[in-house]
Structures are given as structure tokens and as C-alpha cells.
LOLUMDO-188065 format. One record per residue (C-alpha): chain; x, y, z; residue number from 1. Coordinates in steps of 0.02 Angstrom, whole numbers, plus 50000, padded with zeros to 5 digits. Example, Ala and Ser with C-alpha at 12.3 -4.5 7.8 and 13.67 -1.06 7.14 Angstrom:
<rs>
<r><chain>A</chain><px>50615</px><py>49775</py><pz>50390</pz><n>1</n></r>
<r><chain>A</chain><px>50684</px><py>49947</py><pz>50357</pz><n>2</n></r>
</rs>
This chain:
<rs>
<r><chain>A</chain><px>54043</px><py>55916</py><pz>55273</pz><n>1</n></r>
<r><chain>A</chain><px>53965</px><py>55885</py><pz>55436</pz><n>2</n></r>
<r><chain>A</chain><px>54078</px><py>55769</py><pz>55554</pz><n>3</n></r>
<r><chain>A</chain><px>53975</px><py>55650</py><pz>55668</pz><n>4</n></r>
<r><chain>A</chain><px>54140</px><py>55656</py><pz>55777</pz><n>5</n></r>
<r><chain>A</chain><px>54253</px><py>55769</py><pz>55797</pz><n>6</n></r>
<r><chain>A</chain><px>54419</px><py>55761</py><pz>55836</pz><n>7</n></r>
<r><chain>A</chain><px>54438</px><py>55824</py><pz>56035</pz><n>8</n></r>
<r><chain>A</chain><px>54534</px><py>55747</py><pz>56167</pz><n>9</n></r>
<r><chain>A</chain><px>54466</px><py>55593</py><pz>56233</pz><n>10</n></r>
<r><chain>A</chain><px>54456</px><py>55594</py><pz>56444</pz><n>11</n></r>
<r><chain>A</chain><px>54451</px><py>55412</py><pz>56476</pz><n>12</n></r>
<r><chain>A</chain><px>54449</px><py>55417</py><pz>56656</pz><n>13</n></r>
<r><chain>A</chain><px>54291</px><py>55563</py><pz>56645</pz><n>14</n></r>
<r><chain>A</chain><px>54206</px><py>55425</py><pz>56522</pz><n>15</n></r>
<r><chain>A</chain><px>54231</px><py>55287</py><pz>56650</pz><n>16</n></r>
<r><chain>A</chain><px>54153</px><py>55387</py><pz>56810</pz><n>17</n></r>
<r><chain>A</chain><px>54021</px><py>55453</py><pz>56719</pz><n>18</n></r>
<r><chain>A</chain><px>53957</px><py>55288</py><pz>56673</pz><n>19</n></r>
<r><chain>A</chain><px>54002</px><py>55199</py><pz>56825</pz><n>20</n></r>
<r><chain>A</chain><px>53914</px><py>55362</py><pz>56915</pz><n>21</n></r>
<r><chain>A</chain><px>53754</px><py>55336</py><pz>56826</pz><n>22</n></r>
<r><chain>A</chain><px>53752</px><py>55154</py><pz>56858</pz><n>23</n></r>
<r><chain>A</chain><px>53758</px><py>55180</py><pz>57017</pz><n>24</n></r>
<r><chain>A</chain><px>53611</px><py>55293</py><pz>57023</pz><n>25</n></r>
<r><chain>A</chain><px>53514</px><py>55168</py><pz>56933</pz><n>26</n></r>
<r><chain>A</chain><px>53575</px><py>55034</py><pz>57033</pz><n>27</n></r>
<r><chain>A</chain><px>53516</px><py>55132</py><pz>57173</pz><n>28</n></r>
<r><chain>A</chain><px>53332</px><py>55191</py><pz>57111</pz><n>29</n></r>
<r><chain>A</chain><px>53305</px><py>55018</py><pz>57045</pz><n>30</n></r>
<r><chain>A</chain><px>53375</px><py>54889</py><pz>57161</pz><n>31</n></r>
<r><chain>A</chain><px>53387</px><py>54994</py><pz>57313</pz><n>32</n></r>
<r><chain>A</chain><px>53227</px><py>54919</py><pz>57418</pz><n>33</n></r>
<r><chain>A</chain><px>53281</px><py>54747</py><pz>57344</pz><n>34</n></r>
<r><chain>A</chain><px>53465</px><py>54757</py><pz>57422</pz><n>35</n></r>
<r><chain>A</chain><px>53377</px><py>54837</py><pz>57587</pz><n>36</n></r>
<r><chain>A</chain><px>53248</px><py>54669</py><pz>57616</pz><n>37</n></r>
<r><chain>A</chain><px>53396</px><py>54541</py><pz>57592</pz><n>38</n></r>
<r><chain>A</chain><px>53528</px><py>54618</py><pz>57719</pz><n>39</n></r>
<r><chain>A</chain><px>53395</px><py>54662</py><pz>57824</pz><n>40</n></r>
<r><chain>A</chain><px>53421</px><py>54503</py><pz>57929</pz><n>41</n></r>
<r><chain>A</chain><px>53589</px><py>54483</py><pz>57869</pz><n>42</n></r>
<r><chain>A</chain><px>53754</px><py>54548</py><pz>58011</pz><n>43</n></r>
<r><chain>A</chain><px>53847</px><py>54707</py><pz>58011</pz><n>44</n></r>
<r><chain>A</chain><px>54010</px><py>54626</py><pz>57877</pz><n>45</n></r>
<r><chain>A</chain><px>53866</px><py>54532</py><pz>57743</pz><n>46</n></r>
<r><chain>A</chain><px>53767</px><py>54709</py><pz>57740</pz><n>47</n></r>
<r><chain>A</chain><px>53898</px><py>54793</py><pz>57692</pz><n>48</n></r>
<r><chain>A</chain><px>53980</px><py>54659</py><pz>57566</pz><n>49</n></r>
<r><chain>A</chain><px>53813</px><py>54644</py><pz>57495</pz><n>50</n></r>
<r><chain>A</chain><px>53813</px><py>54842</py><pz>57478</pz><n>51</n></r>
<r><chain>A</chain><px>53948</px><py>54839</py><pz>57415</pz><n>52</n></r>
<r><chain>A</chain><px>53935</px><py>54707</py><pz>57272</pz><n>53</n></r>
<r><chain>A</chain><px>53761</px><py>54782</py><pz>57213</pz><n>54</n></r>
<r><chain>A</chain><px>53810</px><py>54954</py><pz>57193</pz><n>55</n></r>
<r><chain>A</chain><px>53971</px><py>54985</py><pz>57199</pz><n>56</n></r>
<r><chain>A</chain><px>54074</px><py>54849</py><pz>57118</pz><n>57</n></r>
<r><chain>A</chain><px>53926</px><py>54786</py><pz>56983</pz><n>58</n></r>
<r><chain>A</chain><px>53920</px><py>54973</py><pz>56918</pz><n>59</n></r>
<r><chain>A</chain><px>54076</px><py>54978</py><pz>56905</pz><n>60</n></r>
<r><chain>A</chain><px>54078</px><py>54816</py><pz>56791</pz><n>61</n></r>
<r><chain>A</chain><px>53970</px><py>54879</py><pz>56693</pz><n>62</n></r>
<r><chain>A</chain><px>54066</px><py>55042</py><pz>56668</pz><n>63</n></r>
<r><chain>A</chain><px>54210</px><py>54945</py><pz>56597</pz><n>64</n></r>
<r><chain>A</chain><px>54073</px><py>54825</py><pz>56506</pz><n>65</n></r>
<r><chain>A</chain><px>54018</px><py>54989</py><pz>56425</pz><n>66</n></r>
<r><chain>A</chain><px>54187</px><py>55051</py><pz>56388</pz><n>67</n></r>
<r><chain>A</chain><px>54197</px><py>54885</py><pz>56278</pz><n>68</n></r>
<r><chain>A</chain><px>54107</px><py>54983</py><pz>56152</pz><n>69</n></r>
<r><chain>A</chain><px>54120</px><py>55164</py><pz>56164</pz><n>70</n></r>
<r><chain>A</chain><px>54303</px><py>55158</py><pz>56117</pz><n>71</n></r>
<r><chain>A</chain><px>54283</px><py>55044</py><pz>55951</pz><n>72</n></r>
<r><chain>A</chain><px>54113</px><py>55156</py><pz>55934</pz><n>73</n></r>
<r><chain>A</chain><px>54205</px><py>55315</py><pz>55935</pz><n>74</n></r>
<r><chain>A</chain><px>54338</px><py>55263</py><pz>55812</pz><n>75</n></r>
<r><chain>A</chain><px>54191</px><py>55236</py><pz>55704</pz><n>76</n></r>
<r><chain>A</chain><px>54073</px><py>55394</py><pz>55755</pz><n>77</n></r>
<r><chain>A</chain><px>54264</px><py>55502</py><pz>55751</pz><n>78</n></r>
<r><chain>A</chain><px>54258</px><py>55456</py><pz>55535</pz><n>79</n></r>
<r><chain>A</chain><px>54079</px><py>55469</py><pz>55499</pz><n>80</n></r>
<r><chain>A</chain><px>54041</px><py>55612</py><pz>55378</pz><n>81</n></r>
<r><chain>A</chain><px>53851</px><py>55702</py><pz>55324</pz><n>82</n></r>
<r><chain>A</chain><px>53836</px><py>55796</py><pz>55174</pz><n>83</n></r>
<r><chain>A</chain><px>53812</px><py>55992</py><pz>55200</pz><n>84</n></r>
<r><chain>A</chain><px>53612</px><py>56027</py><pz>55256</pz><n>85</n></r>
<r><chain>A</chain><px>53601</px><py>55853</py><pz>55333</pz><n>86</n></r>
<r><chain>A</chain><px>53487</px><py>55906</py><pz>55472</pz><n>87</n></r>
<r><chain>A</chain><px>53547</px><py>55875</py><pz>55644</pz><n>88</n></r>
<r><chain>A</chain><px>53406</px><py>55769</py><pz>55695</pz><n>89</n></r>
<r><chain>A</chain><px>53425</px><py>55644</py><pz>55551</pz><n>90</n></r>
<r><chain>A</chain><px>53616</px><py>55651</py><pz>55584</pz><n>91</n></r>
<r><chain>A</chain><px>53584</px><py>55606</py><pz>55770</pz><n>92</n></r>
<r><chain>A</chain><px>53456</px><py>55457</py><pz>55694</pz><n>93</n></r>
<r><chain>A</chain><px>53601</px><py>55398</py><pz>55593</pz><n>94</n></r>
<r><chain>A</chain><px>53725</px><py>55376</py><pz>55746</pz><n>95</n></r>
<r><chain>A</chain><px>53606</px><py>55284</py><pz>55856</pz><n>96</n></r>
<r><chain>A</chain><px>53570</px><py>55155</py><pz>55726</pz><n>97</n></r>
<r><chain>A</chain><px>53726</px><py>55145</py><pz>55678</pz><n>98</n></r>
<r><chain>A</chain><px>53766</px><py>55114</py><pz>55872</pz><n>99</n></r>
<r><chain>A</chain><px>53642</px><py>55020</py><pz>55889</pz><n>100</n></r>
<r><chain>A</chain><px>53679</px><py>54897</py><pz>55721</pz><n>101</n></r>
<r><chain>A</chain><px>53869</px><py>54876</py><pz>55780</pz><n>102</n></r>
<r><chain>A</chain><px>53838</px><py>54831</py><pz>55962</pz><n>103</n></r>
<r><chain>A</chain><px>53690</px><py>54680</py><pz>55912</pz><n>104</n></r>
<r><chain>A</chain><px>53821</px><py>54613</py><pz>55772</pz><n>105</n></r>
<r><chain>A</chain><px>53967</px><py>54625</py><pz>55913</pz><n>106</n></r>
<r><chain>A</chain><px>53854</px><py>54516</py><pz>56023</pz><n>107</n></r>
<r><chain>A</chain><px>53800</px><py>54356</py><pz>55905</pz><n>108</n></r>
<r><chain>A</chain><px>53964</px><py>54278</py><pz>55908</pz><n>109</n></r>
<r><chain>A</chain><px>53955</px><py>54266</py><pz>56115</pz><n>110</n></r>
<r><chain>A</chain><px>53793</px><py>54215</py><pz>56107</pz><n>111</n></r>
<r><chain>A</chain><px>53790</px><py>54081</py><pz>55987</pz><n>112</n></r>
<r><chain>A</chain><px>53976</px><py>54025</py><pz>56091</pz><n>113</n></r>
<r><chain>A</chain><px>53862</px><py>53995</py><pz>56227</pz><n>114</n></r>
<r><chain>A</chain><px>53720</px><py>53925</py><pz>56144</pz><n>115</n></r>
<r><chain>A</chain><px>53843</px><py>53793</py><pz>56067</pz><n>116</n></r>
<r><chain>A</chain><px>53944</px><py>53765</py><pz>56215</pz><n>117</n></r>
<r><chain>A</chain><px>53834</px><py>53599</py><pz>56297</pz><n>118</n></r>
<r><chain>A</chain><px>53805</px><py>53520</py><pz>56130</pz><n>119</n></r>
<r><chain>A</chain><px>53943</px><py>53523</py><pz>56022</pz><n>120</n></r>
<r><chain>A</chain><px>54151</px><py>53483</py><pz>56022</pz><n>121</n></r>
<r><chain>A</chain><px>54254</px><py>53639</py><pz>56058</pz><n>122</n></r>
<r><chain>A</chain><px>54315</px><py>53643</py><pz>55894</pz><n>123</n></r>
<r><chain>A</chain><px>54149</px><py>53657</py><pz>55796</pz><n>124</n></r>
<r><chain>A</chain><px>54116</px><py>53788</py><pz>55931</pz><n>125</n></r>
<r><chain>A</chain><px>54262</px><py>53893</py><pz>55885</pz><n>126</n></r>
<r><chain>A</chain><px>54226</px><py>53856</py><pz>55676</pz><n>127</n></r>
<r><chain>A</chain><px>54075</px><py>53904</py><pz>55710</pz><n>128</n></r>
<r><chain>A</chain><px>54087</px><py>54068</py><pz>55782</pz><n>129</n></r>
<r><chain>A</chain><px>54261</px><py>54123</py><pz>55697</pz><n>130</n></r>
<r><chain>A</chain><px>54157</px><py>54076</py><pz>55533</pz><n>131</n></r>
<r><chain>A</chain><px>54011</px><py>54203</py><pz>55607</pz><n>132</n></r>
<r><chain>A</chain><px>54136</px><py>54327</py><pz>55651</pz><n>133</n></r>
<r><chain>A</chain><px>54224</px><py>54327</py><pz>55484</pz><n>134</n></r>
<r><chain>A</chain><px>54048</px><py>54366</py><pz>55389</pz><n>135</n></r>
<r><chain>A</chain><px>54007</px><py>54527</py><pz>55525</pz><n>136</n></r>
<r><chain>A</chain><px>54157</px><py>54587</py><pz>55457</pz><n>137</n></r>
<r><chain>A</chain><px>54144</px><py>54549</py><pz>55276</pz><n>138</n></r>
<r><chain>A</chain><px>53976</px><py>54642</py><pz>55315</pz><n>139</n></r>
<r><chain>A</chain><px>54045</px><py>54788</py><pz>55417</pz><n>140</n></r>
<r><chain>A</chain><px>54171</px><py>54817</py><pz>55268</pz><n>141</n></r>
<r><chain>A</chain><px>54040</px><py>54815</py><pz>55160</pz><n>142</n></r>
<r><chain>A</chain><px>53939</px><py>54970</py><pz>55252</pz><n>143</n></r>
<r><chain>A</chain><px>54100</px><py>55040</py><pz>55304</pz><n>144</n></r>
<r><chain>A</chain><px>54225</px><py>55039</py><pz>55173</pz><n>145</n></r>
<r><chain>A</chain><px>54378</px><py>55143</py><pz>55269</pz><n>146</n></r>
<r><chain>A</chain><px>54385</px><py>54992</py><pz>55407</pz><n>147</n></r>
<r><chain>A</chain><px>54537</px><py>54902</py><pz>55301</pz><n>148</n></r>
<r><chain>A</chain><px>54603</px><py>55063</py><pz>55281</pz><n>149</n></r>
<r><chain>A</chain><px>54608</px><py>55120</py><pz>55455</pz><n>150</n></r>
<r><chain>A</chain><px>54659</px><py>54935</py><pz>55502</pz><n>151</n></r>
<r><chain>A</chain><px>54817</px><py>54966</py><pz>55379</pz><n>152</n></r>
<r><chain>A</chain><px>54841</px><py>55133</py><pz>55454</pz><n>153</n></r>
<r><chain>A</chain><px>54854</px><py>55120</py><pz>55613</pz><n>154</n></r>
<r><chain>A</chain><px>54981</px><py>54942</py><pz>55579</pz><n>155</n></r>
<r><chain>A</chain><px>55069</px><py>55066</py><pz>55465</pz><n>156</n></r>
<r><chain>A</chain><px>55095</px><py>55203</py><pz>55586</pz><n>157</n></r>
<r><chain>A</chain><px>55134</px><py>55056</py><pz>55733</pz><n>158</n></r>
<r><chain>A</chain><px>55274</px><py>54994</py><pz>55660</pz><n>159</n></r>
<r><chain>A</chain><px>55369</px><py>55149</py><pz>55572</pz><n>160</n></r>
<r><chain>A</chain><px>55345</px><py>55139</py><pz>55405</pz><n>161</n></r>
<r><chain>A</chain><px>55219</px><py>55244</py><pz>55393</pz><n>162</n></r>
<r><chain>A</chain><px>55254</px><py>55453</py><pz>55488</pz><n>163</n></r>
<r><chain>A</chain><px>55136</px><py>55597</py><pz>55433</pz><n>164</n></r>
<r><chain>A</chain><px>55250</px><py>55692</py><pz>55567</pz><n>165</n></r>
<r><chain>A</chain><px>55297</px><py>55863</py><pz>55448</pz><n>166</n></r>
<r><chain>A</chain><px>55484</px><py>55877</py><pz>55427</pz><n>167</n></r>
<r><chain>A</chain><px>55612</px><py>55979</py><pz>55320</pz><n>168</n></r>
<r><chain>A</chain><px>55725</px><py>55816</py><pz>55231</pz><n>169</n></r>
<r><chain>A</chain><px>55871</px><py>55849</py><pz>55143</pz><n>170</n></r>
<r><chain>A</chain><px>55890</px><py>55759</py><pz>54973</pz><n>171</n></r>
<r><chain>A</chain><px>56065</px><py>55791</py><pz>54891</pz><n>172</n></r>
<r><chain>A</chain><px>56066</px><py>55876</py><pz>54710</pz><n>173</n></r>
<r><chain>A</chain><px>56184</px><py>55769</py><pz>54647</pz><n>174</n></r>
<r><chain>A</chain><px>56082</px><py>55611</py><pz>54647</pz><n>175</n></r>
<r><chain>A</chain><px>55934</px><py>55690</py><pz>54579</pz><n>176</n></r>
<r><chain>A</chain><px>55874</px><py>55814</py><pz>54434</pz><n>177</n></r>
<r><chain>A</chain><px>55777</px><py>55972</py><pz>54485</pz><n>178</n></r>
<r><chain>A</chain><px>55638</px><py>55919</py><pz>54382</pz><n>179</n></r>
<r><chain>A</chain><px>55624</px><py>55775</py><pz>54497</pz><n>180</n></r>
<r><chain>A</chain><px>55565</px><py>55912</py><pz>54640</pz><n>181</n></r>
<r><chain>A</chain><px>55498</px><py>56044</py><pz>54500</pz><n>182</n></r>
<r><chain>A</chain><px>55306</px><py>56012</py><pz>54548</pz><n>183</n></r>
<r><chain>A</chain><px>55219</px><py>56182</py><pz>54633</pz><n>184</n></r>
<r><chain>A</chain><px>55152</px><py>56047</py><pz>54776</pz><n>185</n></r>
<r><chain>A</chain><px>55327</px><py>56040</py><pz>54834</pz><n>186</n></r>
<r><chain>A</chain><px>55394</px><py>56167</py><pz>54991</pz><n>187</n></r>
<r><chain>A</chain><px>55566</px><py>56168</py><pz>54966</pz><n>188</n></r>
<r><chain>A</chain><px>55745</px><py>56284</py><pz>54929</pz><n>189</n></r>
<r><chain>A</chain><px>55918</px><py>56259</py><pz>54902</pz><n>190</n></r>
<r><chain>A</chain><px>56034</px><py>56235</py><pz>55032</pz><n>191</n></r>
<r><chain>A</chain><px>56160</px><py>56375</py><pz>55064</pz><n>192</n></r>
<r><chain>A</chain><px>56304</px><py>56265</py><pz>54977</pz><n>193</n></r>
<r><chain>A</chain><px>56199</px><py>56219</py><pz>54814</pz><n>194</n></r>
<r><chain>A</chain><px>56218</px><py>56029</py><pz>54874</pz><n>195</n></r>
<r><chain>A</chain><px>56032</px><py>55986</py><pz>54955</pz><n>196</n></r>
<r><chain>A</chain><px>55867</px><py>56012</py><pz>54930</pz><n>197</n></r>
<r><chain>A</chain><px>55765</px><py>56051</py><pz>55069</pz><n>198</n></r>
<r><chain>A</chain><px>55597</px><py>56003</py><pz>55068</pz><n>199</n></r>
<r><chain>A</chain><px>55460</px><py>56021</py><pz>55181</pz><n>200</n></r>
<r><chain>A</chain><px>55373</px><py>55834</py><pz>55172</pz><n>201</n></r>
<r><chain>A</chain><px>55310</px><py>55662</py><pz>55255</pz><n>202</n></r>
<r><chain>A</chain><px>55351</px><py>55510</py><pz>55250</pz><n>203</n></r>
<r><chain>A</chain><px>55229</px><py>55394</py><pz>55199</pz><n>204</n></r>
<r><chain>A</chain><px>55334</px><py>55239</py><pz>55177</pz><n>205</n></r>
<r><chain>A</chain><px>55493</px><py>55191</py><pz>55243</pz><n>206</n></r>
<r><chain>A</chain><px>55545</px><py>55016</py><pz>55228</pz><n>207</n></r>
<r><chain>A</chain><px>55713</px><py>54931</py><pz>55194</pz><n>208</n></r>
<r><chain>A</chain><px>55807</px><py>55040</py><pz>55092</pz><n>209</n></r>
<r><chain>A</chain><px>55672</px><py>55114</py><pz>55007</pz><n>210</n></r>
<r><chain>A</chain><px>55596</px><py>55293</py><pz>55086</pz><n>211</n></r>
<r><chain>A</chain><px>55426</px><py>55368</py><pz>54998</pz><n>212</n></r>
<r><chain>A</chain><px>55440</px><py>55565</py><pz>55043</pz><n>213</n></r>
<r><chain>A</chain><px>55290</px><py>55673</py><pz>55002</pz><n>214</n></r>
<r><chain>A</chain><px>55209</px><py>55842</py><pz>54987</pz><n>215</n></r>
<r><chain>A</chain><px>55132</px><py>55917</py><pz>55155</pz><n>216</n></r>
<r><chain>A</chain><px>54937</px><py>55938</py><pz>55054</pz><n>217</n></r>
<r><chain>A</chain><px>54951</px><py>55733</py><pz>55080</pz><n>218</n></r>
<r><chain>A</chain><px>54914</px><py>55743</py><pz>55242</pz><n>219</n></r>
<r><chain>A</chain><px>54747</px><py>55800</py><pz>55200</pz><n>220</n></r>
<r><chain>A</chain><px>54690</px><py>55712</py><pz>55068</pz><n>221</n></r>
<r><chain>A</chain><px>54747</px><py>55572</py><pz>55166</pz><n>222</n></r>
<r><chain>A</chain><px>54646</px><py>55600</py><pz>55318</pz><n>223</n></r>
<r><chain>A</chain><px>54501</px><py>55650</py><pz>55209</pz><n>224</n></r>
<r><chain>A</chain><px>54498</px><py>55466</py><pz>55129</pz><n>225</n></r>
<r><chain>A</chain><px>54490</px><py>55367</py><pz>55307</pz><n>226</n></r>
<r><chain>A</chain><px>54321</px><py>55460</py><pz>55294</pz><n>227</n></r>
<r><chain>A</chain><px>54158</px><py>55405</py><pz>55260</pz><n>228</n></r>
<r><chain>A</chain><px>53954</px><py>55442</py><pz>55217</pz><n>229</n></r>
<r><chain>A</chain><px>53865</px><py>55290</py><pz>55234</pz><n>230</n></r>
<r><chain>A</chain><px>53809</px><py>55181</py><pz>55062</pz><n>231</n></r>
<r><chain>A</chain><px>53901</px><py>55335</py><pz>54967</pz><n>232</n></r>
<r><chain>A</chain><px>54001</px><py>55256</py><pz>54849</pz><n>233</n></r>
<r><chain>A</chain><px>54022</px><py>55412</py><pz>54754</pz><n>234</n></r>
<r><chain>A</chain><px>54106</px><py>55507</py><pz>54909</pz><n>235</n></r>
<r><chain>A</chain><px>54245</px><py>55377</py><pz>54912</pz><n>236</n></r>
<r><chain>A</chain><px>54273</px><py>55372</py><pz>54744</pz><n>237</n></r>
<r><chain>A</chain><px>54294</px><py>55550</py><pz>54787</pz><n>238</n></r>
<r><chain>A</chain><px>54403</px><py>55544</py><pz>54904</pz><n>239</n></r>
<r><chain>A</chain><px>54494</px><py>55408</py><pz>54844</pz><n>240</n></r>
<r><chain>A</chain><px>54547</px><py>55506</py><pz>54675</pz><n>241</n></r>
<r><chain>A</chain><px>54617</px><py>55644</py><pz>54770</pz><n>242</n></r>
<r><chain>A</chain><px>54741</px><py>55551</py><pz>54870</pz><n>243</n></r>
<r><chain>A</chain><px>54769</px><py>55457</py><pz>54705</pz><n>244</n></r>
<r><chain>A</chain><px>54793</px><py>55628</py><pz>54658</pz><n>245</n></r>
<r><chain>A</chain><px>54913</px><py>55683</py><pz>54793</pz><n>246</n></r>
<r><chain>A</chain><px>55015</px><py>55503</py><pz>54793</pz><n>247</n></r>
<r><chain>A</chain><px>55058</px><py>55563</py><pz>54603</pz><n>248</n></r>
<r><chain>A</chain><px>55175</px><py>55693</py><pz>54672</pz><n>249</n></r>
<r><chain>A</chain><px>55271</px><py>55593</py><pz>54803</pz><n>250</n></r>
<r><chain>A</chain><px>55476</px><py>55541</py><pz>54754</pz><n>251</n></r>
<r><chain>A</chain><px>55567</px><py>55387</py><pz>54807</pz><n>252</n></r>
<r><chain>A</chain><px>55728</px><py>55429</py><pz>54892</pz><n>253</n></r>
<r><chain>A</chain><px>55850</px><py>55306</py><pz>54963</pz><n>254</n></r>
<r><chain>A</chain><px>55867</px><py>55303</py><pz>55151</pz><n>255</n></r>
<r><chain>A</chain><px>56057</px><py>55347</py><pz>55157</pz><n>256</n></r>
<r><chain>A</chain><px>56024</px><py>55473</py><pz>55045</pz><n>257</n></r>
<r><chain>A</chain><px>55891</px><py>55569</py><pz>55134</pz><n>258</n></r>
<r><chain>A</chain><px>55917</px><py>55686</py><pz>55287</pz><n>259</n></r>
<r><chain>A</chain><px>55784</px><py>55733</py><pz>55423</pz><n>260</n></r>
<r><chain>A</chain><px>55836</px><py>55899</py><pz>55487</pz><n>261</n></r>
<r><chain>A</chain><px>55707</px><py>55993</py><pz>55564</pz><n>262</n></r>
<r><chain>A</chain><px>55541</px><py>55958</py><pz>55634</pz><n>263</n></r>
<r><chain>A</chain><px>55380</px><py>56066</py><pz>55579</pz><n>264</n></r>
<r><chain>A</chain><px>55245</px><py>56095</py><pz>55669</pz><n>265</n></r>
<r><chain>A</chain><px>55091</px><py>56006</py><pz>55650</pz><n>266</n></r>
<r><chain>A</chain><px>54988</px><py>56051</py><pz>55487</pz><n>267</n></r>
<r><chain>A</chain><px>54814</px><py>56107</py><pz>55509</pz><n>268</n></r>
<r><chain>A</chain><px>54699</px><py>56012</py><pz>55424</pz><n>269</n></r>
<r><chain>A</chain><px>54520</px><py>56030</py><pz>55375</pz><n>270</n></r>
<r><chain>A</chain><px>54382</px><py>55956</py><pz>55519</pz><n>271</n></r>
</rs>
């Protein structure tokens, strides 16, 4: 598969003067003779406040304007897969529509806001445009069916219960069979004294009392199913079924029963 994003580190402050630079130069090349007639009578402080406030501090609201959407766009971009020979140009036509679609939806809300502002209460304003809001995203689901998903994820990972960070847990012997471990997608041993397992796992829920270990290949087939191709409901059913797949071999252990004892590194998982 061919990733529209891929995973690098993201340089926010590079992002932000980049954009603010090339507003600028704009700014400059379009509004440059402009700025020079109206502080050309103007005194020494208003020249340079004017200056200042056309191309220095508007660029740089537009920047941040910018950043608005590059950071919501990326998350979106970051999980967008082709199928293999997708050429690169139809690829690239993909991402700018799909830019292009999710910046007009984010904008009809504000703009029907202000078109209802003078002629209607505040509270059929706000009906209104949460109503308008609500279907974008019934609509943006419906194009973009790992949204909830991600949503869930990243509440999931926020609050604990969910911690794809590898670790060796120790699960005592006497509280559970060997059978309950037998399965060849489990990394694990005997400890030295014959009274743990040791198992190389995640933990994909942890919640009360209750503590959902799994294999490492979850990690994944997990990953691989906040993926998406676009109107391809056969790659998610795809996708789906394998974490289905890999959720199958995943025990419940009780929390004072399980010991974390070792960090692992990071597993490397497929781009």
C-alpha cells in the first residue's frame, strides 16, 4: 500500500514560519505599492504601525489561520491509504480534493453563523448551525469511516485504559491453565521459579479491575485498521477482520494479578 502520509516527525514551529514567510512575500508583492501610497503622508510612528500591521502581524494571522487546518488535515492525509500502482499523480489529485472538500465543509457552519446572526434569536442561530455541523460529520463518517475510531483512540489512549506501550507482564500459573497462554501468537516463558508466566504483550484495556493483555502482532493489525482507501468498503472489511482476528487471541487478567516488569522497545510496524 501506498501511504498518502507518512509517519515523520511533525516541526510545528518550521510549519508556522514557512507559512507566515510566504505570506509575507505575498503580502509584500501584492500589497506593497498599496501600503507605500497610504503612509506616504502619514508620520514616522503610523508608517511604521501601518508596516507593521500589513505585513508583519496579518501574515502572521494567517499563518496560525492556516495552521487551523493543516493539523486536523494531516491527521487525515497521515491515514489515507492507495492501492499498489496507484499512480502518483492521481494520488496527489486525491489529496487536494480531499483538502479541498474538508476545508469548504469546515467553513459552512461560520458562514451561515454569520449569515443568521442579524435576523434570527441566538438560539435558532446555534440549532441551526450545531444541526449543520452534526450532518458534515454524519457525512465525513460516511467518506471516512476510521474518524470514530481514531476519535475512540485517541480518548482511549488519553485516559489510560488503552497502552500499545510493549511490555513483559507477569501472570501467575496458579490462577491460570497453560492452555490459557498455549496460542503460537503469544511471546512468553516460564519464570525461573515455575510460578509466572512472562509474556511479551499490550494492554489494550485496563479499566476497574478488569486488564485486557494481548499479543505484540496487535499492534499492527491495529494500526492497520485506523487506515483507510476512500469509498473502499472492501479494504475495511479487510482490515477490520484481521484485528477481529488478532482481538481473538487476547486474555483477561485481573489487575492484582498481573505484573508489568520490563519495558520493550518499540515494535516496528509496517508503513
Amino acid at each position: 500500500m501506498h501511504n498518502a502520509g507518512k509517519e515523520v516527525a511533525q516541526n510545528v514551529s518550521l510549519q508556522l514560519s514557512t507559512i507566515w514567510l510566504c505570506s509575507f512575500i505575498l503580502s509584500l508583492w501584492f500589497n506593497g505599492s498599496i501600503t507605500y501610497r497610504q503612509i506616504s503622508t502619514e508620520g514616522k510612528w503610523k508608517k511604521i504601525k501601518k508596516v507593521f500591521s500589513m505585513h508583519f502581524l496579518q501574515p502572521m494571522l494567517f499563518a496560525l489561520t492556516a495552521c487551523i487546518y493543516i493539523f486536523p488535515l494531516e491527521l487525515f492525509l497521515r491515514t489515507l491509504e492507495f492501492p499498489d500502482g496507484t499512480n502518483e499523480i492521481w494520488q496527489a489529485l486525491t489529496v487536494l480534493a480531499l483538502s479541498m472538500f474538508l476545508i469548504i465543509l469546515s467553513l459552512i457552519p461560520g458562514v451561515v453563523f454569520l449569515r443568521l446572526r442579524t435576523r434570527t434569536s441566538l438560539l435558532h442561530q446555534v440549532t441551526v448551525t450545531g444541526g449543520i455541523m452534526a450532518g458534515i460529520l454524519f457525512l465525513i463518517f460516511t467518506f471516512v469511516h476510521m474518524v470514530p475510531a481514531l476519535i475512540l483512540t485517541m480518548f482511549l489512549k488519553t485516559s489510560g485504559i488503552m497502552d500499545l506501550t510493549p511490555h513483559t507482564y507477569g501472570v501467575p500459573t496458579a490462577a491460570y491453565p497453560a492452555e490459557y497462554f498455549r496460542d503460537s501468537a503469544w511471546q512468553g516463558v516460564r519464570s525461573s521459579d515455575e510460578k509466572y508466566y512472562l509474556l511479551k504483550a499490550v494492554k489494550i484495556y485496563s479499566l476497574g479491575d478488569i486488564r485486557l493483555i494481548c499479543p505484540l502482532n496487535i499492534i499492527q493489525s491495529y494500526k492497520d485498521s485506523l487506515q483507510y482507501q476512500l469509498l473502499d468498503t472492501a479494504y475495511d472489511d479487510s482490515v477490520r477482520g484481521k484485528l477481529q482476528d488478532a482481538v481473538s487471541h487476547c486474555r483477561r487478567v485481573k489487575s492484582q494479578e498481573l505484573l508489568t516488569l520490563e519495558k520493550l522497545p518499540q515494535v516496528e510496524t509496517k508503513k
